[in-house]
C-alpha positions in Angstrom: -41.3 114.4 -47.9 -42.4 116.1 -44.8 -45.3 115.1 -42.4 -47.7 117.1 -40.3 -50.4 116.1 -38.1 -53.2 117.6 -35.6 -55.7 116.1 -33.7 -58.9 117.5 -31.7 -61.6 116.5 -29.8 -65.0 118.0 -30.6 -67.8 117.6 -28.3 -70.2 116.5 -31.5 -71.0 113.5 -33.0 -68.9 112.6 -35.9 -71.5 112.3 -38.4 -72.0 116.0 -37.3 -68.3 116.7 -37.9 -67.7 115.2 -41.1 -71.3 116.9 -42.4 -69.6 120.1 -41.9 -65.9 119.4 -42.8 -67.2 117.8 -45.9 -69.3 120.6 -46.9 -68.2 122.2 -49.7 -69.8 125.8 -49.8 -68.5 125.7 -45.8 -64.7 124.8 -46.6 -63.9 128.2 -46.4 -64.9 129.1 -43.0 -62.6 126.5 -41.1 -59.7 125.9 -44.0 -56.7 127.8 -43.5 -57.0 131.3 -44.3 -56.3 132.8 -47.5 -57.6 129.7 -49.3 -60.2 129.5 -51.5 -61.6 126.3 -52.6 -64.1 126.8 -56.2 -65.8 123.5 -57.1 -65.4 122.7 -60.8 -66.7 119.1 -61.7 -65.7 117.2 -58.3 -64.6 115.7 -57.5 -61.7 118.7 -59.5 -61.4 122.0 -57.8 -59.3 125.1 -58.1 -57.7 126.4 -54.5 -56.7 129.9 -54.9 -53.8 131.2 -52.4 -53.9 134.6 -51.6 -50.6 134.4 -50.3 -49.1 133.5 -54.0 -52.5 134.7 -55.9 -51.8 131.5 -57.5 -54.7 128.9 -58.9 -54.0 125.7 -58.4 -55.9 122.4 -60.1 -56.8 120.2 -57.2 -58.7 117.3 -56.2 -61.1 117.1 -53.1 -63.1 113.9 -52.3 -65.4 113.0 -50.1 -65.8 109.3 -48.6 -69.0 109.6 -46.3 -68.8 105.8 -45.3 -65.2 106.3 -43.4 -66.0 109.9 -42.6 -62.8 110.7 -44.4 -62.0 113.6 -46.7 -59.1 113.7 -49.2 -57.2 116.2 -51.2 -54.3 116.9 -53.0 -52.8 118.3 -56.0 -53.8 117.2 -59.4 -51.2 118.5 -61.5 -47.6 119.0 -59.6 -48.8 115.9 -57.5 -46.8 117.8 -54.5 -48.9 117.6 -51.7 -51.7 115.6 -50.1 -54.0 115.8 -47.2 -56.9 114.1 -45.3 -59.2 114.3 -42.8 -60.8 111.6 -40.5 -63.4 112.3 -38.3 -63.8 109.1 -35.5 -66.3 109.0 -32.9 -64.9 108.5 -29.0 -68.0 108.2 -27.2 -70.4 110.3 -25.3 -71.5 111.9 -28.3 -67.6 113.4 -29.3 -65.4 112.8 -32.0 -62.0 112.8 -32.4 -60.9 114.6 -35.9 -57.3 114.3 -37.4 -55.6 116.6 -40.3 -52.9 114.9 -41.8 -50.9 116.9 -44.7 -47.5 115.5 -46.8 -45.3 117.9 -49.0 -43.9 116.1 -51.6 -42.2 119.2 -52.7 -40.1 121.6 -50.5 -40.8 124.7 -52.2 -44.8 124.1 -51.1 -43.9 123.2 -47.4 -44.5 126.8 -45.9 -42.3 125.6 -42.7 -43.2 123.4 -39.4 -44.8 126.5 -37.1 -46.6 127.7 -40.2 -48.4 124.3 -41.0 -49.3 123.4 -36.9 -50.3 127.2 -36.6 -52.7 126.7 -40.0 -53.5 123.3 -38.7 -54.7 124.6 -35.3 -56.7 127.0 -36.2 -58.1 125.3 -39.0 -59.7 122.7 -36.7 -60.8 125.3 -33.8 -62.8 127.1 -36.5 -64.0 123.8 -37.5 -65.1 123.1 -34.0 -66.6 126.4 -33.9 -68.6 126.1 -37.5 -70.3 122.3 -35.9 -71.1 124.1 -32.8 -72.8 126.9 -34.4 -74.5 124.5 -37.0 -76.0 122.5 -33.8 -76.7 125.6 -32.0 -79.0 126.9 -35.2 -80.4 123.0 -35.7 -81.6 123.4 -32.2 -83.0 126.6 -32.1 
């Protein structure tokens, strides 16, 4: 099995956060590109890769109360993720991507996954900041 982890800090609070990494119709914008998340009956989805132009059956699930978002393969059962939005203070929040290949073959490689994982949570940081921006204005 093989581990990755990224962590950062968004200057929103984390009921903020987890309202927009939680939303489904959003996942797109801030998931790793090239994914494609369709909602069947939750909480089952189907996450298309354009990489492979494979389907796969998945599970996604919410858990508002912990501000934590799970997901993970439903068939094949080879890899798992979350997502866990904590609050620091000062209105911030602190937001953590955790993902586990339980299969080799799936683990696209170390610079891949922190690259994906990176970007993955600046775009998330960008999609709170410009769901604030239009809240305010």
């Amino acid at each position: 099995m093989t581990e990755y982890e990224r962590s950062r800090t968004m200057p929103a609070l984390p009921e903020h956060v987890f309202g927009q990494a939680a939303d489904v119709d959003q996942l797109e914008a801030w998931m790793p590109q090239g994914l494609h998340v369709h909602a069947e009956d939750p909480p089952a989805v189907t996450v298309h890769e354009d990489r492979t132009h494979e389907d796969v059956s998945a599970l996604l699930r919410a858990r508002p109360d912990q501000m934590r978002l799970e997901w993970g393969t439903r068939d094949q059962g080879s890899y798992t993720g979350w997502l866990q939005v904590a609050g620091i203070g000062s209105g911030a929040s602190e937001v953590t991507v955790h993902l586990s290949f339980f299969d080799e073959s799936h683990d696209p490689g170390e610079q891949a996954v922190r690259g994906a994982l990176d970007s993955s949570l600046q775009r998330l940081e960008e999609q709170v900041r410009l769901r604030a921006d239009n809240a305010g204005g």
